[in-house]
C-alpha positions, 0 to 999 in steps of 0.5 A, a space after each residue: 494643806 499641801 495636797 490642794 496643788 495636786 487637785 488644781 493640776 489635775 483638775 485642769 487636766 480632766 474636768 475641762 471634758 466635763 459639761 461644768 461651769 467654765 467660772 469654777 475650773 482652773 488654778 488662781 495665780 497667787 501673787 508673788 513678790 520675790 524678786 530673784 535678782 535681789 539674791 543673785 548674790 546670796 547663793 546659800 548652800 545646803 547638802 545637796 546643791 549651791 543656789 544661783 542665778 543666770 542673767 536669761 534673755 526673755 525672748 530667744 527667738 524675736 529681735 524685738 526691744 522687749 526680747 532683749 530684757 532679761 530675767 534671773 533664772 535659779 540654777 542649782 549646782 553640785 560640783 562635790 563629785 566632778 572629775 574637773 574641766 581639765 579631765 573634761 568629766 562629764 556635766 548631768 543637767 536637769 530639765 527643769 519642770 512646771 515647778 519649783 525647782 528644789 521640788 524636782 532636784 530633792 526627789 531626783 535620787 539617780 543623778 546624785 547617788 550616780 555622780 559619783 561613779 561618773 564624777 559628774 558635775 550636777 545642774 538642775 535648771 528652772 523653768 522659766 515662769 516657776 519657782 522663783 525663775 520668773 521675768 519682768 522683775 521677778 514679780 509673778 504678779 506682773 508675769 502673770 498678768 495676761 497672755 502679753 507676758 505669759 506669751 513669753 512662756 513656751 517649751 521652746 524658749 524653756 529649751 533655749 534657756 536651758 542651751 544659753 545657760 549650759 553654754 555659758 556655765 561650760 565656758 565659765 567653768 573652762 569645760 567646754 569639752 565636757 560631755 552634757 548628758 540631760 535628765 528629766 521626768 513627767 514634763 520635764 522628761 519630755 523636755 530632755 528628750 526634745 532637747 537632745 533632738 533640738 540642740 544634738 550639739 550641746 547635750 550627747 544624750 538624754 534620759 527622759 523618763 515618764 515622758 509623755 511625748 506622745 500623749 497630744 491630739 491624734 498621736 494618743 487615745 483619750 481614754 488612755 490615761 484614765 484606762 490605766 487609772 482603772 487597770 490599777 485599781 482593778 489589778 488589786 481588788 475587783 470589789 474595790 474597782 467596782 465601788 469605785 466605779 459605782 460611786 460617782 452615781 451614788 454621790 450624784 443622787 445623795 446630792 441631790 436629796 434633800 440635805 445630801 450635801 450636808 451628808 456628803 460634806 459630813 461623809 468625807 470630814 469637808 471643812 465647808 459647804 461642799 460644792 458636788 464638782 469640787 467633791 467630784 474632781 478631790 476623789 479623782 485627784 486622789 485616784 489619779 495621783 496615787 495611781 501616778 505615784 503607785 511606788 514600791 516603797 513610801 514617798 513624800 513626792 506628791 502627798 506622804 504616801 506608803 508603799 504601793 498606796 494602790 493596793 493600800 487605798 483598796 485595802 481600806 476600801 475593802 474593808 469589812 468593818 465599812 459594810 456597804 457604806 461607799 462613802 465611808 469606802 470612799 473616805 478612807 481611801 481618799 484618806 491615804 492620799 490626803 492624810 496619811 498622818 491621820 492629823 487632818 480634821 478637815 478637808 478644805 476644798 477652796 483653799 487654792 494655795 500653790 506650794 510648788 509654784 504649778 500655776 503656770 501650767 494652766 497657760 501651758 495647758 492653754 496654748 501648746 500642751 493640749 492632752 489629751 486625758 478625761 475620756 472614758 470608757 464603760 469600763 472606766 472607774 469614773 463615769 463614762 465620757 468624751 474629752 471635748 477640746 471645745 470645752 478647753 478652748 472655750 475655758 482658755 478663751 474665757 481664761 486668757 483670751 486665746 486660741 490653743 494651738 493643739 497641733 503646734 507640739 507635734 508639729 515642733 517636735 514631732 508625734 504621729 510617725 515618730 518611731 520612724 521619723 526619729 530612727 532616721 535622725 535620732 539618737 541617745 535617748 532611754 525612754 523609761 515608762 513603768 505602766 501602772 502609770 498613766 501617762 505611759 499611754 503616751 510615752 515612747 514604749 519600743 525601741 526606736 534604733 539601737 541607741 533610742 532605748 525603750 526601758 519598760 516595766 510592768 509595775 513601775 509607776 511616774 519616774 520611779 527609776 528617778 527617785 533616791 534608791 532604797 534598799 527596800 526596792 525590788 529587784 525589777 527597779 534595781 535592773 532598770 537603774 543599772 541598764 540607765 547607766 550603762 547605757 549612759 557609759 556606753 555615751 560617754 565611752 563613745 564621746 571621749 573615743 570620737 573626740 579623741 580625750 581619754 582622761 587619766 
């Protein structure tokens, strides 16, 4: 099925805090024989973007031999809407994610229905080490052998890709005066705010939404995440936020009856033998990604999903015809995440299939990109605990055979102290967070200065103000998108006045 990806991903994220078998946690890497450089030359086309690929150095920043190898990296471009270089119209380029790229760029809405107001030329760049962006010949096998090739796969060297290629694409195209304005949600919003602070000279802005630049080690609480994640479920239904929270003690006994892990198996429709940590982390990956994607009208980012699946899962958790049966409760809310089409007769659990190319995240989540997340408090949905870094140490050791560096994000581009730091030399960022998403305990929720805007919204959830606009959107969501861009006219109004090009 294609959900499995979600619970890897989230699995990494929370039950490294938990006391289980280092053996059992953490994503395979499926092996991959694409090989971009064999379609550099193909560059097919569909309605929304053209495919290409960009000659990438492996290593920006050693003077190595091996930094000098390149790699093909997948770019895709929309020109339909541009205004020209000879009107120098504005460039819109997505910092691409932990993913495969088409992924992010067919539920990136924003940038395509604002282009043409702006007649702005669209990228959307890939990360290296995803999708099909991937070094040593294009073969993930090799990439992802162990840390000596992994080594080459960091936020830092994803930005300097992402300046190489703008640079070259400008100069190619004769619009070197064009103004880059740099999008990005989740992870990759973080990346567009990081950009627009590391490389000022190529980008004029940034809109970094659901950016959780600040949920890193002494800059955020651990229970901030799953915090939110309770509020959720609570704001819709007390009972359902108190069956929630009763069940995990309730599948913890029945597993250890004897015969409860048939029962278990049977109660949630498991393909197979059901391992209690596996049961344990399907429940909360459903929680945690419908909390993550609560949006006020149906989706198909994550899992198809109906509008406000929240108040859907406690509606199916609430209701009477279940009686007092928490795990059937418990079903048919895992059953709006899993299997909206009602077509699912079965749930595998081990199946490990990656169908946006996340796996790489695991090494991110080894070495620079230490979150935070699986603390809980006694008022939290899921049972009370303390994150552990030791436990993600001892799993990355055991994994890769390194030492995570906690402190080195905050240290590049800054954490503790931020709001501060940033008004001093900082400039043209929107920071979105609506906060019935999780990650917002670490994004940037105030205004930093006058052009460092904080854009708040109470019922928003991951990046919505991203998604393709509907007309079944409230009036909240439609208020935050017009604020976005006139905040980015305002940008680039101010770019051609200071450069003194005023296009006809």
């Amino acid at each position: 099925m294609a959900i499995v990806f979600a619970f890897l991903w989230f699995s990494f994220f929370t039950l490294l805090s938990c006391s289980v078998s280092i053996a059992k946690i953490g994503p395979a890497f499926p092996s991959s024989l694409i090989r971009p450089e064999q379609l550099s030359q193909l560059a097919t086309k569909n309605q929304l973007y053209e495919i290409k690929y960009f000659t990438q150095i492996l290593d920006h920043f050693n003077f190595n031999p091996q930094s000098y190898h390149t790699f093909q990296q997948r770019y895709l471009i929309n020109d339909s809407y541009w205004g020209g270089a000879h009107k120098n119209a504005p460039i819109f380029v997505y910092t691409g994610n932990e993913g495969d790229i088409e992924w992010f760029a067919q539920n990136t809405g924003f940038m395509f229905e604002t282009a043409p107001d702006f007649k702005a030329l669209l990228v959307f760049i890939e990360h290296r080490f995803y999708g099909k962006s991937m070094p040593f010949g294009g073969n993930k096998d090799i990439a992802y052998t162990n840390a000596s090739t992994l080594g080459y796969l960091s936020s830092t060297q994803a930005l300097a890709d992402y300046a190489t290629l703008i640079t070259d694409l400008k100069r190619n195209l004769t619009a070197t005066e064009s103004p880059v304005i740099v999008f990005g949600g989740s992870y990759g919003g973080m990346l567009a705010a990081w950009f627009r602070l590391k490389y000022p000279h190529i980008t004029i802005g940034a809109l970094a939404s659901s950016s959780p630049i600040l949920h890193f080690l002494n800059v955020t609480s651990q229970y901030s995440f799953n915090n939110i994640i309770s509020h959720d479920f609570r704001s819709e239904s007390e009972s359902c936020y108190k069956v929630i929270k009763g069940s995990w003690q309730q599948i913890e006994d029945r597993a250890n009856q004897q015969g409860g892990l048939d029962v278990l198996r049977k109660s949630f429709r498991i393909c197979k033998k059901v391992d209690i940590i596996y049961l344990e982390s399907w429940l909360r990956t459903a929680l945690a990604y419908t909390a993550m994607t609560d949006y006020p009208t149906p989706s198909n980012f994550l899992n198809p999903l109906p509008a406000y699946p929240v108040k859907q899962m406690c509606k199916a958790i609430d209701d009477p015809s279940t009686g007092n049966d928490t795990f059937a409760k418990l079903y048919g809310a895992a059953n709006i995440y899993y299997n909206s089409s009602g077509s699912a007769t079965c749930f595998d659990l081990d199946d490990d299939s990656d169908p946006h190319g996340l796996s790489g995240w695991a090494w991110q989540a080894c070495t620079e990109m230490i979150m935070p997340t699986g603390g809980n408090t006694e008022e939290s949905i899921f049972p009370a605990s303390e994150w552990d870094y030791e436990i993600r140490a001892s799993y990355c050791k055991n994994m890769f055979e390194i030492e995570p560096r906690p402190n080195w994000i905050t240290t590049e581009f800054g954490g503790k102290d931020i709001y501060r730091a940033l008004k001093r030399f900082g400039s043209n960022i929107i920071f979105f967070n609506g906060l019935r998403d999780p990650w917002s305990g670490g994004g940037v929720l105030k205004n930093i200065s006058k052009s460092i805007v904080a854009i708040v919204a109470n019922e928003g959830a991951h990046h919505v103000d991203l998604r393709f606009s509907s007309k079944e959107d409230p009036e909240w969501l439609k208020d935050v998108r017009k604020q976005e861009v006139n905040i980015i006219k305002t940008w680039i109004s101010q770019y051609y006045s200071d450069s003194e090009y005023f296009p006809s």
